[in-house]
C-alpha positions as CSV (number, residue, x, y, z in Angstrom):
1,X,87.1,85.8,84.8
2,X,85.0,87.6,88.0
3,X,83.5,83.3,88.6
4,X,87.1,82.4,88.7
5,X,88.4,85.5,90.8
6,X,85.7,84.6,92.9
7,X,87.2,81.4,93.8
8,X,91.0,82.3,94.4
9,X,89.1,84.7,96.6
10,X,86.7,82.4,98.4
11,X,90.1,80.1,98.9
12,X,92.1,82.6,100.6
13,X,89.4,83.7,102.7
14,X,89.1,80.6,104.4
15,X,92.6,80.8,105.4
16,X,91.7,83.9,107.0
17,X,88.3,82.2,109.1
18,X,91.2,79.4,110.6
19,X,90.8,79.4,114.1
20,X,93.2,77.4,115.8
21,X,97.4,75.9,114.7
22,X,97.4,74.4,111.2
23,X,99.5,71.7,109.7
24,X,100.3,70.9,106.3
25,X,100.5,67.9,104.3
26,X,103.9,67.7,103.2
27,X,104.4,64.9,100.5
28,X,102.5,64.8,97.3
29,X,99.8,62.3,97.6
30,X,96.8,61.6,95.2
31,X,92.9,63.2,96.1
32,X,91.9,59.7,95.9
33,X,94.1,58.1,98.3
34,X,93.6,60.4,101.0
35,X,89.8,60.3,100.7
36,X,90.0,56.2,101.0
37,X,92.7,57.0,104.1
38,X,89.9,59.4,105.9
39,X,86.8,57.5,105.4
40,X,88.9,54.4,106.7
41,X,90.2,56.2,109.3
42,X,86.7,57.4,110.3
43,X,85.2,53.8,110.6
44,X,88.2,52.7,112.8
45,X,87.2,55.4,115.2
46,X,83.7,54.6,115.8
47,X,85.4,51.3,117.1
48,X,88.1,53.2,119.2
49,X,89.9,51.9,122.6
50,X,92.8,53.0,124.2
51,X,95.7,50.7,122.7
52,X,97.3,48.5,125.7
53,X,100.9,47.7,126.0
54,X,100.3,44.0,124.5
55,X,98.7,45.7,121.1
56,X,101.6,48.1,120.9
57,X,104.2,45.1,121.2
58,X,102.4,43.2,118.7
59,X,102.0,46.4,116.1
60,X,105.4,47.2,116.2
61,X,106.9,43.6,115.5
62,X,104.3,42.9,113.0
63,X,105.2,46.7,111.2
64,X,108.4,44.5,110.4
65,X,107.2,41.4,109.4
66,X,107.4,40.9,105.5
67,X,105.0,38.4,105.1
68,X,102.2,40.5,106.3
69,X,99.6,41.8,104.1
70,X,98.9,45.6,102.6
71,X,95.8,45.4,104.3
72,X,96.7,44.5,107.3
73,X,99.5,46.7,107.9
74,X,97.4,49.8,106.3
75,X,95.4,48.8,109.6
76,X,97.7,48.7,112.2
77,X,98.9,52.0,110.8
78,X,95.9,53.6,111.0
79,X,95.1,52.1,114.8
80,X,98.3,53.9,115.8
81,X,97.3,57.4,114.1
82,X,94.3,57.1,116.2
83,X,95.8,56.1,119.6
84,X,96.8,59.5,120.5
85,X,99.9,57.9,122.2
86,X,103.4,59.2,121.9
87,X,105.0,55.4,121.5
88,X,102.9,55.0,118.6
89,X,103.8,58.5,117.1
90,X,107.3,57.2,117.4
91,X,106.9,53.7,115.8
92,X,105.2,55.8,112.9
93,X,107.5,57.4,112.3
94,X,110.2,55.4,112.1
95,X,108.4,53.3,109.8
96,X,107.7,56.5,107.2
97,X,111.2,56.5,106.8
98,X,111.4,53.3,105.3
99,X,108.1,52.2,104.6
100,X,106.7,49.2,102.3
101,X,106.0,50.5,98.9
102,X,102.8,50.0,98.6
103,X,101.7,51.8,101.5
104,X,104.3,54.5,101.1
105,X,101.0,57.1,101.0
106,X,99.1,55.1,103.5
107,X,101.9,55.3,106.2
108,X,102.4,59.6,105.7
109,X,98.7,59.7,106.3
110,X,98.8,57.9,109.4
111,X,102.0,59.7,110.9
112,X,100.4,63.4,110.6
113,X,97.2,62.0,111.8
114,X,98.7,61.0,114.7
115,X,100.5,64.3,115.2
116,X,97.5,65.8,114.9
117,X,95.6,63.9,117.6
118,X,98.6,63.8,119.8
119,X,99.2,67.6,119.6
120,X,95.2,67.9,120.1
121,X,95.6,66.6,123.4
122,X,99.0,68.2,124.9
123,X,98.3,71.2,123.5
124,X,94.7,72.2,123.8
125,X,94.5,73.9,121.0
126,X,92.7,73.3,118.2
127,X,94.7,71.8,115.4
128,X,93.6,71.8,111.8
129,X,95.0,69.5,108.9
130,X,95.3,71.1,105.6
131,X,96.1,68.4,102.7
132,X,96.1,68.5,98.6
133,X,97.4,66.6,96.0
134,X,100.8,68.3,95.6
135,X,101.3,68.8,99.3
136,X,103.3,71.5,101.0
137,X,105.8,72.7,103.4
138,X,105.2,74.6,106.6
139,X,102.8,77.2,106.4
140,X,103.1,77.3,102.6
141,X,101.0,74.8,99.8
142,X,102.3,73.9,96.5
143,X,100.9,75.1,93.0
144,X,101.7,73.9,89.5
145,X,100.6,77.6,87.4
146,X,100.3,77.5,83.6
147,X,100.9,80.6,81.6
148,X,100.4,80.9,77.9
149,X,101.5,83.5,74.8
150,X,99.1,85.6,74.2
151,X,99.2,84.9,70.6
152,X,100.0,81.2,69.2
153,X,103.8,81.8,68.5
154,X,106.6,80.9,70.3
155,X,108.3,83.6,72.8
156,X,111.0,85.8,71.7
157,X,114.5,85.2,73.7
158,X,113.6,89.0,75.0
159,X,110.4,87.8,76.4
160,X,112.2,84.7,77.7
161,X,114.3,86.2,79.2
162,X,111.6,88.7,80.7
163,X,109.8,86.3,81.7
164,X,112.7,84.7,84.0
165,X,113.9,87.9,85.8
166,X,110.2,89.0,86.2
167,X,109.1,86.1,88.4
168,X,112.4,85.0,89.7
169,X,112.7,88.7,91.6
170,X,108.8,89.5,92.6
171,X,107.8,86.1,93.8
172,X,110.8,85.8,96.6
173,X,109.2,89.3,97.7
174,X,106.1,87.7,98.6
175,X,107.9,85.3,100.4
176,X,106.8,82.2,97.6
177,X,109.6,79.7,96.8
178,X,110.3,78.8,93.5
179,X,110.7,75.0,92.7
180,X,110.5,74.8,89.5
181,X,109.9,77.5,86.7
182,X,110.1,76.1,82.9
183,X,110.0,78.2,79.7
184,X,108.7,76.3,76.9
185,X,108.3,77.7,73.1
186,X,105.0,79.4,74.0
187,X,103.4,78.5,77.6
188,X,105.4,78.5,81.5
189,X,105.3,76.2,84.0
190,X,105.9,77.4,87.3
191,X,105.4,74.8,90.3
192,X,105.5,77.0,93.5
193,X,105.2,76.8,97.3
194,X,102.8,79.7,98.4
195,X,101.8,80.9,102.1
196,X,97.9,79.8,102.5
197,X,97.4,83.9,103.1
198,X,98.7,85.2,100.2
199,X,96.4,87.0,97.1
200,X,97.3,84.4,94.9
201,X,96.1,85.3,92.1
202,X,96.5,89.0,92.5
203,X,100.1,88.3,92.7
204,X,100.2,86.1,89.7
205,X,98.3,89.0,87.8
206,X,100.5,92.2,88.8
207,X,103.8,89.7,87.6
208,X,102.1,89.3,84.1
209,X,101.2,92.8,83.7
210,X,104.8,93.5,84.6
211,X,106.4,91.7,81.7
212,X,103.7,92.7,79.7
213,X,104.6,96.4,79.6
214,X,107.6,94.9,77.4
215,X,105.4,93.8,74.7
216,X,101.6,92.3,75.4
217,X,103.0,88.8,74.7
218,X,101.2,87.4,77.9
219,X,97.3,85.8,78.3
220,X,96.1,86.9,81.8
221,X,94.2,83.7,81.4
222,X,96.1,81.1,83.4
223,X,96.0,77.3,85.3
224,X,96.6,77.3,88.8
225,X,95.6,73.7,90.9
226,X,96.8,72.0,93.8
227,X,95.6,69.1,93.0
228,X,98.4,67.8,90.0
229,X,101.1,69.0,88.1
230,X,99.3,68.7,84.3
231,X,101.2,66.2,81.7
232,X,102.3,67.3,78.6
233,X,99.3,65.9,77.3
234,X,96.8,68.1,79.7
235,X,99.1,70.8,78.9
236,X,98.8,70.1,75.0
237,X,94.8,70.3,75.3
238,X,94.1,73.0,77.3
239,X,96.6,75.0,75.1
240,X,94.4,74.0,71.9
241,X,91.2,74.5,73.3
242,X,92.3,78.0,74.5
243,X,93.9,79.2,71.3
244,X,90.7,77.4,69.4
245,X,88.1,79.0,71.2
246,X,90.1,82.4,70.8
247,X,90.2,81.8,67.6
248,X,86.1,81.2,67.7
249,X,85.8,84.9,69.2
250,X,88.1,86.5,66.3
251,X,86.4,84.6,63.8
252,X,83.2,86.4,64.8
C-alpha cells in the first residue's frame, strides 16, 4: 500500500508545483488519440507561419465540404489550433459543435489547443493543459473508483444502504461531484469529478473507515484511474484476482 500511497501523493503534489492558469480537458477522449493529436500537432509547428486571410477563407469553406478527407480536415484543424488567431478560435469552435464523426476527438483537441495558445498570447500568463482519458470539468478531473466487500459475499441491504448515505454526504463536503455511484452485489462503482488539489485517496480512505465502523464489510484496497471507466469484464478480473490472491494469504 505505502508504493501506491506514494503515487496518489506524488499526483497531487504536482498540482501543488503548477505555476501558472490551468485548463482542463473536458470530454472523455482515449490516451491514444491525444498522444497521435500532440505528436501531430508538434510536427505541424516546426513548419509554422502566420495563417493569411486567403488560408483562413479556404479552411473555413473546406471545414464544410463533405467530400473532403479525415485526413485532410484533421489538418486544417490542427493549422488553426496553432494560429493563435481569434477567427480561427471561432471557426473551431463552431465546428466542435457539429463536427464529422470521425474526427469528433480530433476537432476538441484542436479547439482547446487553440484556446490555449490564444490565451498564451493575450494574457501573458502561463497556461497549462491538463488532459486524461475521462476528462474533466473546470478545475475538477474525473475518476472511475472501484471498491470491493471485504469478504467474497454480497452486501447486506444495511451496508447498502450505508454505503449510499456515507459517500453521498462526505464527498459534496469536499467539494467532489458525484456522477455516477453504483452498488453491485459485492463491489461499488463510483465515477466522480475531483478538484486536482484534493487528498484523494485520503478522502476515499476516511469514507471507507466510516462505513466500516458499521460492520468491517469494506477492503481499503481499491481502483482509482483516470484513464477509463473498467468494463464489466475488467471489473470481473480484478475482483477474482483480488479475492484469489487473498485467498493465497489465508491459505498460508
Amino acid at each position: 500500500m505505502k508504493e501506491k500511497d506514494n503515487v496518489f501523493e506524488r499526483f497531487r503534489n504536482s498540482f501543488g508545483r503548477l505555476n501558472g492558469h490551468f485548463h482542463v480537458l473536458e470530454q472523455r477522449i482515449p490516451i491514444e488519440v491525444q498522444i497521435e493529436y500532440f505528436k501531430y500537432s508538434e510536427q505541424m509547428r516546426k513548419n509554422h507561419t502566420k495563417m493569411t486571410d486567403e488560408e483562413y477563407a479556404v479552411y473555413m469553406q473546406s471545414l464544410s465540404n463533405d467530400t473532403l478527407s479525415s485526413e485532410h480536415k484533421k489538418y486544417i484543424l490542427s493549422a488553426l489550433a496553432i494560429s493563435s488567431d481569434v477567427r480561427a478560435y471561432r471557426l473551431l469552435e463552431d465546428y466542435a459543435q457539429h463536427p464529422d464523426a470521425d474526427i469528433t476527438y480530433w476537432a476538441y483537441m484542436a479547439l482547446m489547443e487553440s484556446r490555449i495558445s490564444l490565451e498564451s498570447e493575450l494574457l501573458e500568463e502561463k497556461q497549462i493543459y491538463i488532459s486524461t482519458g475521462l476528462g474533466g470539468k473546470g478545475e475538477k478531473l474525473r475518476f472511475y473508483v472501484l471498491i470491493m466487500a471485504l469478504k467474497e459475499e454480497p452486501f447486506q441491504e444495511y451496508q447498502r444502504q450505508t454505503i449510499e448515505s456515507e459517500f453521498t454526504y462526505y464527498l459534496p463536503i469536499e467539494d467532489i461531484e458525484i456522477e455516477r455511484l453504483t452498488i453491485y452485489d459485492s463491489y461499488v462503482e463510483l465515477v466522480l469529478l475531483i478538484p486536482v488539489r484534493k487528498d484523494i485517496k485520503g478522502i476515499l480512505d476516511r469514507i471507507i473507515d466510516e462505513c466500516n465502523q458499521y460492520g468491517n464489510f469494506i477492503s481499503n484496497i481499491m481502483t482509482v484511474t483516470n484513464v477509463k471507466e473498467l468494463s464489466a469484464d475488467e471489473v470481473a478480473e480484478i475482483i477474482q484476482t483480488r479475492y484469489a490472491d487473498k485467498n493465497d494469504k489465508t491459505d498460508h
